[in-house]
OpenMM code with the backbone's topology and positions (N, CA, C; nanometers):
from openmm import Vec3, app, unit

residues = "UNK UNK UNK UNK UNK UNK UNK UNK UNK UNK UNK UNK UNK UNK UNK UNK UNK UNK UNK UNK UNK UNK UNK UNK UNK UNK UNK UNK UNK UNK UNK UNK UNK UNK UNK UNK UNK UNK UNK UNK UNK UNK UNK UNK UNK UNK UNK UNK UNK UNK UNK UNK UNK UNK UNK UNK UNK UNK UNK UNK UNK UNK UNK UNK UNK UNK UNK UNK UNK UNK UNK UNK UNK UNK UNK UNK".split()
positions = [
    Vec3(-9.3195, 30.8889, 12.0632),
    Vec3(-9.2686, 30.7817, 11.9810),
    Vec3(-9.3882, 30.7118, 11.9165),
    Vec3(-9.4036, 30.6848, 11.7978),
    Vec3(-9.4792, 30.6662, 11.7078),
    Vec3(-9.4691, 30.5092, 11.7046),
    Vec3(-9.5771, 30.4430, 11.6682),
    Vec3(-9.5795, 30.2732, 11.6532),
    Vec3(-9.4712, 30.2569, 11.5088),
    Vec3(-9.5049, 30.3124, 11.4635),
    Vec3(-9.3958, 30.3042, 11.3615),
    Vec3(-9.2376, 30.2573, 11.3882),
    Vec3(-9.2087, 30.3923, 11.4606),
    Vec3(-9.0637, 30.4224, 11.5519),
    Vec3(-9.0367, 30.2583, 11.6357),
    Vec3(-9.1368, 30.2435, 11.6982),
    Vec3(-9.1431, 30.1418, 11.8078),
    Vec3(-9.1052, 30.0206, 11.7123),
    Vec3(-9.1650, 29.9766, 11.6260),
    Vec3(-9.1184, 29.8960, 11.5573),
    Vec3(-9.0388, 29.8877, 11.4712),
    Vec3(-8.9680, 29.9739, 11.4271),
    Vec3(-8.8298, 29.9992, 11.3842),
    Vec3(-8.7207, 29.9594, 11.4733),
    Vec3(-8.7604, 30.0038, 11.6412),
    Vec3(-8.6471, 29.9669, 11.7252),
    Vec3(-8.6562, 29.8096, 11.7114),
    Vec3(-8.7646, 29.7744, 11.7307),
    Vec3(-8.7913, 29.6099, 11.7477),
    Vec3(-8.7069, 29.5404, 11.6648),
    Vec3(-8.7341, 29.5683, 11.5395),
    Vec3(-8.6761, 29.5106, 11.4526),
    Vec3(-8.5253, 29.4820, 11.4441),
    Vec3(-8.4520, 29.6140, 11.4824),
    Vec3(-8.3244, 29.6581, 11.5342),
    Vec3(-8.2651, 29.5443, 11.6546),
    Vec3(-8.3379, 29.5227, 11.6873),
    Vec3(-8.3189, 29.3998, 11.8232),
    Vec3(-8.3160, 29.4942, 11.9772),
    Vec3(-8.3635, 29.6383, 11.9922),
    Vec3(-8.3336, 29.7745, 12.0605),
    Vec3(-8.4278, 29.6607, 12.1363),
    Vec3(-8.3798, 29.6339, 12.3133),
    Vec3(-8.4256, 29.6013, 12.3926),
    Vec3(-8.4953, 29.7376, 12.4455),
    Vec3(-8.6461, 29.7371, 12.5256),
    Vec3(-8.7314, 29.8018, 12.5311),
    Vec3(-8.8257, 29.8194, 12.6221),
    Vec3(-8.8378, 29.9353, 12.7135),
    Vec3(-8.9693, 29.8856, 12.7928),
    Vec3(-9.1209, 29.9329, 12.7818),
    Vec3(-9.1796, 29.8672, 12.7441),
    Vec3(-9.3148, 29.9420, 12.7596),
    Vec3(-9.4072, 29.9216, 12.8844),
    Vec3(-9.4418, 30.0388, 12.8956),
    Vec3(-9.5681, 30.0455, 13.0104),
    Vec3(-9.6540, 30.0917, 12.9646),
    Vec3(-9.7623, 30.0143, 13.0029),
    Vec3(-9.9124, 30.0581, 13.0183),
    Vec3(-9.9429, 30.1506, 13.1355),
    Vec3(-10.0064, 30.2478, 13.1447),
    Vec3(-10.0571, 30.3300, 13.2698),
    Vec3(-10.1650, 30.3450, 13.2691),
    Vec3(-10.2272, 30.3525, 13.4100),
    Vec3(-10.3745, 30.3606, 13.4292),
    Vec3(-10.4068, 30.5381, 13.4161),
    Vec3(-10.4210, 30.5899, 13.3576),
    Vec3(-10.4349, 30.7239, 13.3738),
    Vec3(-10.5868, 30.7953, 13.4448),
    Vec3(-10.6847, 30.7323, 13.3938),
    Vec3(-10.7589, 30.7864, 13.5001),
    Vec3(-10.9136, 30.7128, 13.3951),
    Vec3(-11.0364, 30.7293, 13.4876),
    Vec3(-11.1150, 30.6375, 13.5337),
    Vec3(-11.1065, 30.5076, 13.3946),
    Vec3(-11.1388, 30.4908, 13.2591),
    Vec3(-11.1136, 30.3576, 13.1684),
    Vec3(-11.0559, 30.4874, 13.0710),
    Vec3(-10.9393, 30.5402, 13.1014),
    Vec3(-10.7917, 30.5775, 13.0173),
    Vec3(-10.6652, 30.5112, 13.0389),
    Vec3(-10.6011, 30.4679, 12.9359),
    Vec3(-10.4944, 30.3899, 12.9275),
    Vec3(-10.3759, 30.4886, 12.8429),
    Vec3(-10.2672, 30.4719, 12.9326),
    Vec3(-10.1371, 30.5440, 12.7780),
    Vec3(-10.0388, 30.4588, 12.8079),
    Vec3(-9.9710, 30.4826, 12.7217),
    Vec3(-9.8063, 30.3838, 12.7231),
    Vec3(-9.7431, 30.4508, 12.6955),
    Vec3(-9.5955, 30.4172, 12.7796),
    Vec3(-9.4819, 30.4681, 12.7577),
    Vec3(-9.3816, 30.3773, 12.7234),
    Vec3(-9.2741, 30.4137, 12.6423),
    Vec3(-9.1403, 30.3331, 12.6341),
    Vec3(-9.0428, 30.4143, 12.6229),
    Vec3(-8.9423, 30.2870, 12.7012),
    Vec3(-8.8385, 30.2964, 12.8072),
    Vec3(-8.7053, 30.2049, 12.7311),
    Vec3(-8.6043, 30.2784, 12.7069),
    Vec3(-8.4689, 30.2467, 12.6515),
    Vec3(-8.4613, 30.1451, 12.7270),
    Vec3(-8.3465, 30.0096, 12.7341),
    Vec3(-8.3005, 29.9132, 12.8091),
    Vec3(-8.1853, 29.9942, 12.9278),
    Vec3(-8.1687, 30.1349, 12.9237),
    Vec3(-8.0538, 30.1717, 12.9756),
    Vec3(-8.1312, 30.2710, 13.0609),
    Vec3(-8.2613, 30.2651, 13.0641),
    Vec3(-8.3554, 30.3430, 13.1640),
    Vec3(-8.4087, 30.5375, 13.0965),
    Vec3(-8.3346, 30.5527, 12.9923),
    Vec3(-8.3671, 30.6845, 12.8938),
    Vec3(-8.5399, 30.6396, 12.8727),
    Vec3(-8.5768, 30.7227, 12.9308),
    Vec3(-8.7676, 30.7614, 12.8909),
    Vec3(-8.7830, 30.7893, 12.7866),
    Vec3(-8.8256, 30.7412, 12.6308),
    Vec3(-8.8470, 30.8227, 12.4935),
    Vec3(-8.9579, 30.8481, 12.4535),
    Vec3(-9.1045, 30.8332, 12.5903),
    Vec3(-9.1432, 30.9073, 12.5741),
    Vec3(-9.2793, 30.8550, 12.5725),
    Vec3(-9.4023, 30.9131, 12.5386),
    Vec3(-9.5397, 30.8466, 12.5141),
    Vec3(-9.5736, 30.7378, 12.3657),
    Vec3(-9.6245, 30.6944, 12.3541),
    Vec3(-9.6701, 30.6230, 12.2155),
    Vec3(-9.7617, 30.7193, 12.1691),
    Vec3(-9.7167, 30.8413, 12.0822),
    Vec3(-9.8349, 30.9087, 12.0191),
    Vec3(-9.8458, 30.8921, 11.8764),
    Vec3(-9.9232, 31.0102, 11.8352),
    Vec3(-10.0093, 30.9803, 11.7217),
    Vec3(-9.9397, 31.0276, 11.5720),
    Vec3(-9.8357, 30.9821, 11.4505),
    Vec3(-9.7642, 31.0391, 11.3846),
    Vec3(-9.7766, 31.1792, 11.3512),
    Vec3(-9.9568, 31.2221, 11.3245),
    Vec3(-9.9545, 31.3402, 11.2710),
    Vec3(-10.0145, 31.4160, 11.3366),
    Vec3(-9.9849, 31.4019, 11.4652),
    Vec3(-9.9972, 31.5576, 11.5322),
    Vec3(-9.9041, 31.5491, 11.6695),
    Vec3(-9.8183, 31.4394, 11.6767),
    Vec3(-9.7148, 31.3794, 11.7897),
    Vec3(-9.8399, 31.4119, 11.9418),
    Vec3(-9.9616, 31.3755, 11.9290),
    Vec3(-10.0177, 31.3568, 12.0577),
    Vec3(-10.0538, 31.2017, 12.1259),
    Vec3(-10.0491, 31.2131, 12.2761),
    Vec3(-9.9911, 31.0593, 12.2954),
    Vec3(-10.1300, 31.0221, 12.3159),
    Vec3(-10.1538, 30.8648, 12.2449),
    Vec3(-10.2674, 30.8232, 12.1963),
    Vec3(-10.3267, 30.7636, 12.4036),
    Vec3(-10.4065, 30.7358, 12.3942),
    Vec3(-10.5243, 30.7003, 12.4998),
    Vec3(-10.5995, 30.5634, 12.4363),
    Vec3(-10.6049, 30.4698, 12.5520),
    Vec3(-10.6870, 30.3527, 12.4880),
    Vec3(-10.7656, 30.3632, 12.6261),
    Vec3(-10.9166, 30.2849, 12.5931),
    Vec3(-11.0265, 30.2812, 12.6632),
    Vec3(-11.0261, 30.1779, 12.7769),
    Vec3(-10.9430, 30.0328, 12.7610),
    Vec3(-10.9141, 29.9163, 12.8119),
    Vec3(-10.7740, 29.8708, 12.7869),
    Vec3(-10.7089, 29.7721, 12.8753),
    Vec3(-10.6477, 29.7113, 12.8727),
    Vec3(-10.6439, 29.6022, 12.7330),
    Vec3(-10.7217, 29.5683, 12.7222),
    Vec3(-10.7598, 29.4850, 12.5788),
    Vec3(-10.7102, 29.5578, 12.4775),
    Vec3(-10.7519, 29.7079, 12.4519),
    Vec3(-10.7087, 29.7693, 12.3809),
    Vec3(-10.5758, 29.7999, 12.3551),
    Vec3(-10.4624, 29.8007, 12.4738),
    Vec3(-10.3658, 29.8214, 12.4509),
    Vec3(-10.2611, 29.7082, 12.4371),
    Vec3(-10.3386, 29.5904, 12.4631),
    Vec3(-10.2374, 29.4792, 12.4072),
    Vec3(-10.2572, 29.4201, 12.2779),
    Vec3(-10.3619, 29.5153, 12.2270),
    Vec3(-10.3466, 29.4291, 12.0495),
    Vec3(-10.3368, 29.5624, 11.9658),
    Vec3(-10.3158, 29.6861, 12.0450),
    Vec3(-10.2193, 29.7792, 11.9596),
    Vec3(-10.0932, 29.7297, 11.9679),
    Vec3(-10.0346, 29.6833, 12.1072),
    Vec3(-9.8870, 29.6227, 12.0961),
    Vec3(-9.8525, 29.4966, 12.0160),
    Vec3(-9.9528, 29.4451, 12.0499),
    Vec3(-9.9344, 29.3151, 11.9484),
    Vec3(-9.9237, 29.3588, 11.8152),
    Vec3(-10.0118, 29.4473, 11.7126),
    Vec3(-9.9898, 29.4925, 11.6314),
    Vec3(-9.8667, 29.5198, 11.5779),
    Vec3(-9.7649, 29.6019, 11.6694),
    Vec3(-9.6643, 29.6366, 11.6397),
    Vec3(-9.5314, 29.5622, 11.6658),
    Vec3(-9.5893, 29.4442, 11.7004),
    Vec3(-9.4792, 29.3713, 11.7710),
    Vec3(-9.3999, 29.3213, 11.8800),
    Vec3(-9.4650, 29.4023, 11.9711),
    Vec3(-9.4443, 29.3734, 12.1563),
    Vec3(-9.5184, 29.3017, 12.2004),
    Vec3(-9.4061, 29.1759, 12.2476),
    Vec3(-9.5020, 29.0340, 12.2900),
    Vec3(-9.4821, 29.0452, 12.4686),
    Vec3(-9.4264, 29.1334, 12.5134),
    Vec3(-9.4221, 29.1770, 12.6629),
    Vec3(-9.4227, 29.3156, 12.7093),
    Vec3(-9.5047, 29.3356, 12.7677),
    Vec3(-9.5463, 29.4554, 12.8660),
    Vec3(-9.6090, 29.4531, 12.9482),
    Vec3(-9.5610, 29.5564, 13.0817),
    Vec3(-9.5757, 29.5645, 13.1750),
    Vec3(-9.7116, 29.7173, 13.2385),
    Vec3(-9.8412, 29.6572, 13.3428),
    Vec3(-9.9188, 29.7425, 13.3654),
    Vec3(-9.8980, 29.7705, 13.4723),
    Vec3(-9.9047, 29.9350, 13.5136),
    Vec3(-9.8998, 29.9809, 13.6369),
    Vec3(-10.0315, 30.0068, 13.6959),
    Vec3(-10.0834, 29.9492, 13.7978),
    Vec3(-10.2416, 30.0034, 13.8408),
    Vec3(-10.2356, 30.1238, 13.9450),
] * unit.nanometer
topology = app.Topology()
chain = topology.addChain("A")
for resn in residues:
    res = topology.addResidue(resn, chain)
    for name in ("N", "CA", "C"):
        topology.addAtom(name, app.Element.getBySymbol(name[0]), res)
């Protein structure tokens, strides 16, 4: 699911979950999560659908902010 996509649902009023995951030693990915528990999937990259990686936590709350998610949740 593309930031794009993501903010299309937003807009929609599509209640939403995102997670941050620690993936491994300073790798970060996110996922979002339907309000009805349907997984749709990683936040990847439009033109090659690969799911993007951030370096920090910092990093991944002002890609979300970017797009419009003023709440999310990190798993350590």
């Amino acid at each position: 699911m593309t930031g794009a996509e993501i903010q299309k649902l937003i807009l929609n009023n599509e209640e939403l979950t995102i997670i941050a995951r620690h993936l491994h030693s300073n790798c970060y990915g996110v996922g979002v999560q339907h309000a009805n528990g349907d997984y749709a999937g990683p936040v990847t990259l439009p033109e090659n659908d690969q799911p993007l990686q951030f370096d920090s936590l910092d990093e991944v709350a002002s890609f979300l902010s970017q797009i419009g998610v003023k709440h999310f949740q990190v798993t350590i």
